[in-house]
Each structure stands twice: as structure tokens, then as C-alpha cells.
N, C-alpha and C positions, 0 to 999 in steps of 0.2 A: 513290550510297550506298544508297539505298531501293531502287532496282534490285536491287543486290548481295543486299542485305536479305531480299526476296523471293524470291528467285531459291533462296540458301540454302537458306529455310525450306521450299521446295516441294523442293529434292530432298535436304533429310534427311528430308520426309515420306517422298517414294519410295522411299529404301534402307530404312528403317525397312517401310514394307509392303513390299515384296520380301522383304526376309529375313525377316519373321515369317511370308510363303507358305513361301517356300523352308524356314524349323527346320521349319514343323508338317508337311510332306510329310514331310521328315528323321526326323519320330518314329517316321513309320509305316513307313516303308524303312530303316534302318540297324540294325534287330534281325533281317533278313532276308540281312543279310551279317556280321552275328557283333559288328557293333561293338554291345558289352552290357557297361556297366561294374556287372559283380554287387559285394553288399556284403560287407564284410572285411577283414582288414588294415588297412593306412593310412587308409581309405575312412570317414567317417563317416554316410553314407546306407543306409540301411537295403531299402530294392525295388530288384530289377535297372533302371539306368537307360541308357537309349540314349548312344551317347556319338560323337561327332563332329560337332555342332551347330555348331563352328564354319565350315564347309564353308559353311554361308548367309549367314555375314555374308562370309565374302569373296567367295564370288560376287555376294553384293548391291552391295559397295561397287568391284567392277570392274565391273560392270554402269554403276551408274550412274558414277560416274567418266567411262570412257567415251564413254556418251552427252552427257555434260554437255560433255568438250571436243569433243567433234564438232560436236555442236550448233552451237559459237558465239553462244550466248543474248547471253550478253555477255564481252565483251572484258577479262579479270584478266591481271594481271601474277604470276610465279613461275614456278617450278621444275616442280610436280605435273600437266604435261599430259599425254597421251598416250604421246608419247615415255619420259617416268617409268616408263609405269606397264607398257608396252612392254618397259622393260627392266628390271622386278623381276619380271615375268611368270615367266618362267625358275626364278629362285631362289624363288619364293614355289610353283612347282608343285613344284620338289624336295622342298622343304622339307612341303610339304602331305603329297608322297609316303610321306617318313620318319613324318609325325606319323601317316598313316594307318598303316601297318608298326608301327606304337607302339600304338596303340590296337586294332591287330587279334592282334598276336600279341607283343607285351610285349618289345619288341626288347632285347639289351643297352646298357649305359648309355654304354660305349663305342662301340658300333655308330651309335649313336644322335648321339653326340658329331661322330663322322667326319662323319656327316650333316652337320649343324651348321656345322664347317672346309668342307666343300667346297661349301655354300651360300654363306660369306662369301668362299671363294677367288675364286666365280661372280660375285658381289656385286663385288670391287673389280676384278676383269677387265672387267664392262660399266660403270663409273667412278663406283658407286656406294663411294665411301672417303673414309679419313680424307687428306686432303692436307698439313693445319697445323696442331698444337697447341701452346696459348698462346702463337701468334704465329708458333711455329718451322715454318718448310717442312719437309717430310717427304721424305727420297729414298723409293725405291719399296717397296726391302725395309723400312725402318722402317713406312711405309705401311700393308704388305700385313699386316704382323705386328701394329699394331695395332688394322686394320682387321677382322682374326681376331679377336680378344678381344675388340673392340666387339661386332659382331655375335654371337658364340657367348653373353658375359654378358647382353644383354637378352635372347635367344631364353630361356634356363634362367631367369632372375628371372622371366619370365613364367610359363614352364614351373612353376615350383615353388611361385606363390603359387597357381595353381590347384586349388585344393582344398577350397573352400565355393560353397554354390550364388551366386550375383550376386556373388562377390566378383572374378573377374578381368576382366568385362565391364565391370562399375562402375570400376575403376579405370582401365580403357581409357578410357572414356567422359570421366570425369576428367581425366585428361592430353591426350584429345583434344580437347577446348573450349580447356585453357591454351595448349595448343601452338596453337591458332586463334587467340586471343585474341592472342598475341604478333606471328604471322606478321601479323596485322591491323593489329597497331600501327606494325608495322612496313613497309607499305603493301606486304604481299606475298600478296595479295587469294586469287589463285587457290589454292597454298597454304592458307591459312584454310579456303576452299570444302571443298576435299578433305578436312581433320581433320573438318569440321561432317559429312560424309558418310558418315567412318567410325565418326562417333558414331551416327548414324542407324544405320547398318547393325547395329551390336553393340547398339542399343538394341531392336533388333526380336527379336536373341535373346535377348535379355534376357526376356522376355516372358513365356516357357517356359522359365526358369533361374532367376528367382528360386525361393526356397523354400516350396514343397518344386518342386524342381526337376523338370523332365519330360525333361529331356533338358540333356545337359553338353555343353559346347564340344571336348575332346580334345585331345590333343594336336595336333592338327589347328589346331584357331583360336589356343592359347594360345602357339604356336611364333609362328603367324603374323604375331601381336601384336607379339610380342618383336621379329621382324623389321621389322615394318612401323616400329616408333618406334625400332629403329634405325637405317634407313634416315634416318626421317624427324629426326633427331637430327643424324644429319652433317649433309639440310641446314641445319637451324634455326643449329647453330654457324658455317656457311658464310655465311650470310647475316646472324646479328647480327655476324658479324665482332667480336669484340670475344678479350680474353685469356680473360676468363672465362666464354666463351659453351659451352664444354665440359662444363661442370657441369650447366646449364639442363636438360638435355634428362634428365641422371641424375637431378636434385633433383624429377623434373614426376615420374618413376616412381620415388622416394623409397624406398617401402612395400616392393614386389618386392624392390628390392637391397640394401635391410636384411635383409629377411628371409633373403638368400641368404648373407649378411657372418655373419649370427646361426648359421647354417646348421653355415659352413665354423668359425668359432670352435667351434660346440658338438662336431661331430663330430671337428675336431682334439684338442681336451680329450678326450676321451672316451678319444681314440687314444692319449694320453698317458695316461690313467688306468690304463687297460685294462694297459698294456706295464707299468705301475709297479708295479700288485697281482699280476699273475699271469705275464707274461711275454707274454698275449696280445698281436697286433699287426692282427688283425684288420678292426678297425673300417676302415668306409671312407668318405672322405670322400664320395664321389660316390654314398655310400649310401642309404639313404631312414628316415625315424623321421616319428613322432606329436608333436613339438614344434616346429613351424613356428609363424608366429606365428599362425594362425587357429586352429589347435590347440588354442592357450594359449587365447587368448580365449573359445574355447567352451568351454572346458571351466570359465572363471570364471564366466563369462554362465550358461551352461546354454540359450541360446540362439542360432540362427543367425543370425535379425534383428538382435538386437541386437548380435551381432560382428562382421558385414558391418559395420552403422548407423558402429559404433567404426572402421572402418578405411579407409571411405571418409572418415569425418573427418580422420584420419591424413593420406592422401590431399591432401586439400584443403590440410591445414596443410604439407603436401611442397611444391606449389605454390604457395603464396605464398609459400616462402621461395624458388621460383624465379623469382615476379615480382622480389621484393626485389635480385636476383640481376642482373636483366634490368634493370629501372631503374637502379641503380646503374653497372652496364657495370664499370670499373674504379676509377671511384673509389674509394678505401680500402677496395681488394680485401683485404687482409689484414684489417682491421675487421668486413667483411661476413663472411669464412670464419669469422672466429673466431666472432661472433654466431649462425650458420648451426651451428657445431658445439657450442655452449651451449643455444639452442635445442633442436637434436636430442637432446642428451643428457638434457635435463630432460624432454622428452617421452616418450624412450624406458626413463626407467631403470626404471619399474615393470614394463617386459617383457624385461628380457634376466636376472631374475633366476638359472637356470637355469642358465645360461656364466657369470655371477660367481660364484655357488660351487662348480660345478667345477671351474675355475677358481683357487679358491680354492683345493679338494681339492688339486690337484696341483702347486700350487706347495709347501703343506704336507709332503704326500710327498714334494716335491723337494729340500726344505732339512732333511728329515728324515731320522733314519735307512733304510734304507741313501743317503747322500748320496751323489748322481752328478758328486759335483764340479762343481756346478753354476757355480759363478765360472769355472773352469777353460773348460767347457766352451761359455761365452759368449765368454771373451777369444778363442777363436777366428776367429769372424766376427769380432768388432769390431775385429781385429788386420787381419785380409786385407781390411777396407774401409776403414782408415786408411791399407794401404800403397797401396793403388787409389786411395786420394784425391790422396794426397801425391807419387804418380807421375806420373800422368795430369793432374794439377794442378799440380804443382810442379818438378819434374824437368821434364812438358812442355812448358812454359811455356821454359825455359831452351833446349830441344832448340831448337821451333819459331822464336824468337827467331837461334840462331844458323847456321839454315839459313836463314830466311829466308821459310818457309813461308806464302804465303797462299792466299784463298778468293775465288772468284767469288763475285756477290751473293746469283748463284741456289740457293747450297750452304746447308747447314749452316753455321752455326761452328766454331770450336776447341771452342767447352765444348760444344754439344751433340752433337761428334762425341766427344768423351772422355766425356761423358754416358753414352752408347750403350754402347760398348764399358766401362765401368765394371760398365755394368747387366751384358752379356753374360757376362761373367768369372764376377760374383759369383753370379748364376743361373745357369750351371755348375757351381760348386762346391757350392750348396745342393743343386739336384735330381742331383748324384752323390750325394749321402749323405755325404760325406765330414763333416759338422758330426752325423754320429750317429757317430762314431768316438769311440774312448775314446783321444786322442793319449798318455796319460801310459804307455800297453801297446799302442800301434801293435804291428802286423806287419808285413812285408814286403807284402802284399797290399793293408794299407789306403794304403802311400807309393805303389805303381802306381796306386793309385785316385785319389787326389791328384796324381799327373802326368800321370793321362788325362783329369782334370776341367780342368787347366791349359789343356792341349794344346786339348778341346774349346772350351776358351772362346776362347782364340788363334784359332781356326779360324773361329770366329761372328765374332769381328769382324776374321779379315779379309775372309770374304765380304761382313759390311756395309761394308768401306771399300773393296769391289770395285765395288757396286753403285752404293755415294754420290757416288764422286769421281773424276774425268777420269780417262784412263789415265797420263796422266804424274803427275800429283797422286800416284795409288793406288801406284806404283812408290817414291815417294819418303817417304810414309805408311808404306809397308810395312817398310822400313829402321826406321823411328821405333819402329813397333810392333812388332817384333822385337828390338830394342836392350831396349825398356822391357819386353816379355814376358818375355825372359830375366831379369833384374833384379829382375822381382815375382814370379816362381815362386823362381828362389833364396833369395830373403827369407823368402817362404812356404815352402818346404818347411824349410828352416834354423830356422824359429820353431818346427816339431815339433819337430825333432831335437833341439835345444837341451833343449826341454821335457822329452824323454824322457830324456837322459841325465842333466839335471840333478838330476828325482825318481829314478832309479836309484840317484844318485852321493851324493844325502842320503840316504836310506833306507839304503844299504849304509853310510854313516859313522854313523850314529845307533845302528844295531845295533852296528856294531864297538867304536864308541866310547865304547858304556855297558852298562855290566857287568852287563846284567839275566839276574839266575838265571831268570828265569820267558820267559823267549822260549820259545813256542811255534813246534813245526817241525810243519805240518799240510797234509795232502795232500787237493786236494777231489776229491768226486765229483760231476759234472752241469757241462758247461762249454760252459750256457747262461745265460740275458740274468744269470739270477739267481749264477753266479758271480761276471761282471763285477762288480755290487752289492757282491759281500762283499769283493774286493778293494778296493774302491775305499773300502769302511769300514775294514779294516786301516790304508790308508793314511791314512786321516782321523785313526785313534784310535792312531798307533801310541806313544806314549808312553804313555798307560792299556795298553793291551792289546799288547805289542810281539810281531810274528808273523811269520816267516819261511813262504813257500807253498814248499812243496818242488817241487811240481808238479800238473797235475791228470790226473784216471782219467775216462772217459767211454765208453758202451756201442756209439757210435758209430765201426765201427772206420776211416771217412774221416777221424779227427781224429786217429787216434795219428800219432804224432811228429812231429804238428804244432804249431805255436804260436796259443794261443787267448788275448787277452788280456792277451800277453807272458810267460804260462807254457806250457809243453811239456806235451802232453797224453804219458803215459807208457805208456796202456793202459785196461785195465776193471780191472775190481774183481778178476776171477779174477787180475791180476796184483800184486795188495797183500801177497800172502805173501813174496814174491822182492824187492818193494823195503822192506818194509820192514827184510830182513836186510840191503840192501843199503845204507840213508839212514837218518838220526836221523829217526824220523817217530813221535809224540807225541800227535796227532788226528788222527780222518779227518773230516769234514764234508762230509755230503751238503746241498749247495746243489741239485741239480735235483727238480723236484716232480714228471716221470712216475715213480723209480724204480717199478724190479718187488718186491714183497714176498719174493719167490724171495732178489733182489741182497740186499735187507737185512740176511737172514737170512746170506747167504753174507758179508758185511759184518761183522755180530755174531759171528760164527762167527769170521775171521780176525782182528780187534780181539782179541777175547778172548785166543785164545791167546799173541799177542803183546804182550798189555797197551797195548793200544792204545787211545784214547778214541773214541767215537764221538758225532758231533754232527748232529741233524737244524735246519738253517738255515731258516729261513721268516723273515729279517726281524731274528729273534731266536734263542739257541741255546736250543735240549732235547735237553736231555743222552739218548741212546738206553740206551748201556752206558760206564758212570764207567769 
């Protein structure tokens, strides 16, 4: 043990001096090849700074690594020898390559990404992957697909807290001692050696990065990070073996994937905001802004020390809730989670102010006028994952029972193979779009989108029940999931239908059936986001304001005589003379907000002569000409 001890502390000294030779050479050579992060934008540092300092600690920390298993000093037990490091060589040069491409010429965010996928493709090819979560073996495709999202989420959590001088090295340094700390307890020596190594290594650039910084690590070290502790994360769950040993390695870099949780909330809201007020749709998730959490912090602090100080604290308190985690193992795993997310929550709530009242905003504007049927528009999801529950659980349950159907040891189960394909279906139908539909004024085009969202998700799982299960299994699977596919698209497409005819069928009896002198017959013009809106307020308020749309007029001439919304676009404005000799029409209401002033004029002009009303819509009516 004093061996061990020693041995340690002489080669975190040497990655530690190695990499503070290799930053300070770094400063004076990498403004000589362009890497220069100048100030502006997102950037809070004020002097051109050098920027790919992370280059020295990973050649420090493969350096000594290296040496130290060659050596033979002494004899550890673990995973992190040679061979390890042999076979992340590869993926960590790629990966180095892209950060450099990033840091030299500001690569896209997408381009960037693909990186990312075909470094964790490379990653679970050389059998650096996830095999088991909580408990469950994994076939390959579930595997590879997880093993994806592992890798790409630590690579960007790292990537994206990097943005105060010592704050991504210090948190590395942080999760590298616990993650030591653990593999030790766990008598997995050598392992431990190697995190002690890479704390060394990041602490030598550190040296030159605290504040005020002389040079930044780039996307070069802060990729590398992400990747090296998710590597190093499959092993730590592989070897505490335990249900809950999946968490450990998220809850040690806590900080990161908050910040990225915090991220994806605020820029969704925003996305939502954005489309609610103006029709924009703009916003992008995978976009960049000044409210990350170091952000926030400096700008309360007014200091950089002091908001590092605060979030390496952060940091720490992440970690002990991932001892808490490791101690425990399973014991009243459900206890622990809960305590673990009460914990978090009282720690976090004085920083996500930001995304609660945005938050807040647009649920406001949701349940407010113009309302987007927002009930309506939920029962949808929650309808297609009751009938996925209840099929795949209940109906299959009855199938497999009278088939007969079972599993070798080495497979999945029943439920985790209906798990899978539950997921696949309903992640189809989300990322078609098909839940931004307005089902109460479907088209024809949004029902094809709806049976090519089916289809595609059919398709996903039956390659995953290609992959997962014997050839004779898969042949006799595939009947089951055929039978039950057909059964939950009809369900589902039939639950629009239904929906749609039903609001047509009251709507058109409401009107018939009640003798309102005042039914308005009004024809809109603009048949965008912001028509939908006014319809779907007609339909809320039709007893206060009862209104028959006769159809709608639009400058766009790809739209005439087509159906937008479940009304018939008729034409442009120059055709408002001819229908209105032709139809009872009462109002016009301009809902879209480019109109040309030219149209208006020509709008005013035809109302007039035919005593027609006109309405400019924002939300609210102003009356243009009574």
C-alpha cells in the first residue's frame, strides 16, 4: 500500500511537470498557427488568448501512463493498461483532430456533432461500450445506440461548461480524485493510478489557466475530457457492478450536465416563446447564448474567482452524492434517488431562475388567448403511449402466452424487448412532428406524415428484433409485431379521425341549431402560424363570438386551392372582389404580420366598396375600416 502510495505521488508529480513544460511551449507556438481565441461574443476575456492548451495534458497524461505500465514498478490490478490506452489512442486522435478544426476555423455545430457519432461509432467497434444497464444485457444495436449518446453527452457537457478560466480543468481534477477514490475502494489499484495521473496532467495546465488565464484548453482538451470520463464511466459501472452503478459516473460530473439539462430547457422555452409571440421558429437548440451557469454566476459575483470557488463547490457536493450512491449500491435505491433529487433541487433552485419564468411566460401564453388547445394537444401523446403500453403489455402478454414464445438466458426479456420498441415507435412519432399538428384541421398531408412516422418506427424495431434475437425467434417476433403494429396504427390514426370529425360535427350543429343573428361569415388573409391561433380561438369562444371562416386568401400562390388548417386557401386579396359577389362574407381579418402596405390599401379599397369589415388580428381585433 505505501508502495502504491509513492509510486502515485511521483508520477502525478511527472505529468504535472510535463504538462506545465509542454502549456508553456503551447503559448509561445500556437498563435503561430492561428489558434487565438480574440475577445467578443460569448467570450468573457478581454486579450487575445492562445487557445489549445489542452494538447499538453493529453500528451502528458499518455506520456506518463505509458511509461508507468511499461515500467512494471509495480504490479496493480485493473482495466487502464496499455492495451486501454492503445485502444482509445484512435478515437482520442480523431477526436483531438475535430477539436483542432473547431478551434482553427469554427467548424459547424453539426459537422462537429458527426465528429462526435463517428468517434463513439470507433469507440464501441474497439469494445470500448455500454454492454448492461441496470442489470439488463444489451444486444448490440441497443448497445451501439446507447453507447452513441453516452459518449457524444459527456463529450458537449464538457464542451459547453468550458467557458471560465480553471473552471473545466478544476472540475476534471474533481471527478478525477473521486473516480480514484472509488476504483481504490474498490481494489481496482491500477485504474485509481491512472485518474491520479490525469489529475496531475490537467493540473499542470492549470497553472497557466487559472485567472486571468494565459492560455485555454479548446476544444481540443475539453472534448478530450468528456471522452476520457466517458470512457472511463463504462468502466467504473462495469466494475462496481451494481443497478445503480450507471448514475455514479453522471452524478461525479454533476455540474457539466446540469448545465447542459439547463441549456436544452432554456433554449426549448425560448423556442416556444419565440413561435408564440411572433410566429418566429428560429431559435436553436444546439445554438450558443450568455446564460450558461458560469455566466450567471459572474455576472452575480462580479468575479471570476469567486464563481469558479462556487462551482467547484458545486462539484464536490456532486460527488458526494455519488459516494452516497456507491456506498449504498442498491440498498433503497428508490430512497437514495429520491434524496439525490431533493438534494439537487434545493441546491439548484437559486440558479435555474431564468427557465422558471420562461417558463412560466409560455405556459401563460399557452393557456391564454389565442389558446392552442392546449388539452387537446397533450391528449395526443398521452393517448399513443397508453395504447403502446397497453399493447405491448397487455395484449402481449396474451400473444406470447399463447404461442408459446420464450428467451434464452443470454437475450433480453419480454419487457425489455417491448421496452425498446415502445421507445422506438414513440421517438418516431415525436421527431416526425406529427405532435405540432393541429389534429382538430388535419390535412391530408399531415395523416401521410402520421403513417410514415408509423411505418418508420415499425421499421426501427424490426431491425432491433433483427439484431437482438435468433433467426428463428426473429421470424416468429415478427408475425407478433406485425399483428400488434397493424392494431396500434389503426387505433392511432382512428383517434384523429374521430377527433376531427367529431369537432366538425359539433361546430356545424351549434351553428345550425342556434339561431344566432350575429354569426359572423369572415374570410382571413395570412395563412400562417398566426391564422391557425385565430381559428383555434373561434373554436374556443364559439358561443360568445359564433363564426363561421368561409375560407382563407394568401400571397403565396403554392397555397391556393389548397387546404391550410382545414380551410381552402381561395386565392390573394386581388381575388376578394369575385368572392365576395360570390359568398356571404361580413369580415376580412388580416391574421398574417408581413402584409405589404400596397395589399392593405388594396384590402381597404375592396371592403369599402362592398361594405365589408376589415380586421387587423395581433392577438386582438383593431378594427382597420368598420
Amino acid at each position: 500500500m505505501i508502495t502504491t502510495i509513492l509510486v502515485s505521488t511521483l508520477l502525478v508529480m511527472f505529468a504535472f511537470v510535463i504538462s506545465m513544460v509542454l502549456v508553456r511551449l503551447l503559448i509561445e507556438f500556437l498563435p503561430f498557427i492561428g489558434l487565438v481565441d480574440t475577445p467578443g461574443g460569448r467570450h468573457i476575456h478581454t486579450m487575445p488568448t492562445p487557445k489549445g492548451g489542452g494538447l499538453g495534458f493529453i500528451l502528458s497524461f499518455f506520456i506518463t501512463g505509458i511509461l508507468f505500465n511499461l515500467s512494471h514498478t509495480i504490479s496493480l490490478s485493473g482495466t487502464m493498461d496499455v492495451h486501454f490506452l492503445g485502444m482509445i489512442a484512435g478515437p482520442v486522435g480523431l477526436l483531438t483532430l475535430v477539436g483542432y478544426l473547431d478551434d482553427r476555423y469554427d467548424i459547424h455545430a453539426l459537422v462537429k456533432l458527426s465528429g462526435h457519432i463517428v468517434v463513439a461509432v470507433l469507440s464501441w467497434l474497439l469494445g470500448v461500450r455500454l454492454d448492461a444497464m441496470f442489470g439488463i444485457p444489451l444486444s448490440d444495436t441497443v448497445s451501439l445506440v446507447l453507447t452513441i449518446i453516452w459518449f457524444v453527452g459527456f463529450i458537449n457537457a464538457f464542451n459547453l461548461i468550458d467557458g471560465m478560466d480553471g473552471l473545466a480543468g478544476g472540475l476534471a481534477i474533481v471527478a478525477s480524485i473521486t473516480l480514484a477514490v472509488m476504483f481504490g475502494l474498490k481494489g481496482v489499484w491500477l485504474n485509481a493510478v491512472m485518474m491520479l495521473i490525469l489529475a496531475g496532467a490537467v493540473g499542470g495546465f492549470l497553472r497557466y489557466n487559472f485567472y486571468p488565464a494565459r492560455i485555454f484548453m479548446g476544444d481540443m482538451g475539453s472534448m478530450f475530457l468528456g471522452y476520457f470520463f466517458a470512457a472511463t464511466g463504462i468502466l467504473a459501472s462495469n466494475k462496481l457492478a451494481t443497478t445503480s452503478a450507471i448514475f455514479i459516473p453522471i452524478l461525479i460530473l454533476g455540474v457539466p450536465f446540469f448545465d447542459v439539462l439547463l441549456a436544452i430547457w432554456r433554449r426549448s422555452v425560448k423556442k416556444i416563446l419565440n413561435r408564440q409571440s411572433n410566429g418566429s421558429n428560429h431559435e436553436r437548440i444546439m445554438g450558443a447564448d450568455k446564460e450558461h451557469l458560469h455566466h450567471r454566476l459572474l455576472a452575480v459575483s462580479k468575479n471570476q474567482g469567486r464563481a469558479v470557488l462556487f462551482i467547484y463547490m458545486l462539484a464536490l457536493f456532486f460527488s458526494f452524492l455519488a459516494f452516497l450512491l456507491f456506498f449504498l449500491e442498491d440498498a433503497s435505491l428508490g430512497l437514495m434517488l429520491t434524496m439525490i433529487l431533493m438534494a439537487v433541487y434545493l441546491s439548484m433552485r437559486q440558479l435555474i431562475n431564468t427557465e422558471v419564468h420562461q417558463s412560466s411566460k409560455a405556459l401563460i401564453r399557452g393557456f391564454s388567448k389565442p389558446s392552442r388547445s392546449t388539452l387537446v394537444g397533450l391528449s395526443h401523446p398521452i393517448f399513443d403511449l397508453i395504447v403502446l403500453f397497453v399493447t405491448y403489455w397487455g395484449i402481449d402478454r396474451i400473444y406470447i402466452a399463447k404461442e408459446g414464445l420464450t428467451l434464452s438466458s443470454g437475450m433480453m426479456s419480454h419487457t425489455s424487448l417491448n421496452l425498446v420498441i415502445t421507445f422506438l415507435l414513440f421517438i418516431s412519432l415525436v421527431i416526425s412532428g406529427v405532435y405540432n399538428r393541429f389534429w382538430l384541421r388535419a390535412t391530408p398531408e399531415d395523416y401521410m406524415r402520421l403513417v410514415g412516422a408509423l411505418l418508420l418506427g415499425h421499421a426501427l424495431a424490426t431491425v432491433f428484433l433483427y439484431f437482438s434475437l435468433e433467426e428463428i425467434l426473429f421470424w416468429r417476433y415478427l408475425k407478433r409485431l406485425i399483428f400488434l403494429g397493424t392494431f396500434v396504427s389503426l387505433v392511432v390514426i382512428s383517434e384523429r379521425i374521430f377527433l376531427r370529425f367529431l369537432h366538425m360535427k359539433l361546430h356545424t350543429i351549434y351553428l345550425d341549431s342556434n339561431n344566432h343573428e350575429n354569426i359572423k361569415h369572415v374570410i382571413l388573409y395570412g395563412a400562417g402560424v398566426r391564422c391557425q391561433y385565430y381559428l383555434q380561438e373561434i373554436a374556443t369562444n364559439i358561443e360568445q363570438d359564433p363564426t363561421r371562416v368561409v375560407g382563407l386568401l394568401d400571397d403565396n400562390p403554392g397555397l391556393w386551392n389548397k387546404n391550410v388548417y382545414g380551410q381552402k386557401v381561395l386565392g390573394n386579396i386581388t381575388d376578394l372582389t369575385l368572392l365576395a359577389q360570390k359568398k356571404k362574407i361580413d369580415t376580412v381579418i388580416i391574421t398574417t404580420r408581413t402584409i405589404k402596405p400596397e395589399n392593405i390599401e388594396i384590402a381597404r379599397d375592396i371592403c369599402k366598396r362592398n361594405g365589408i369589415r376589415l380586421i387587423q388580428w395581433k392577438f386582438v381585433e383593431e378594427i382597420i375600416l368598420q
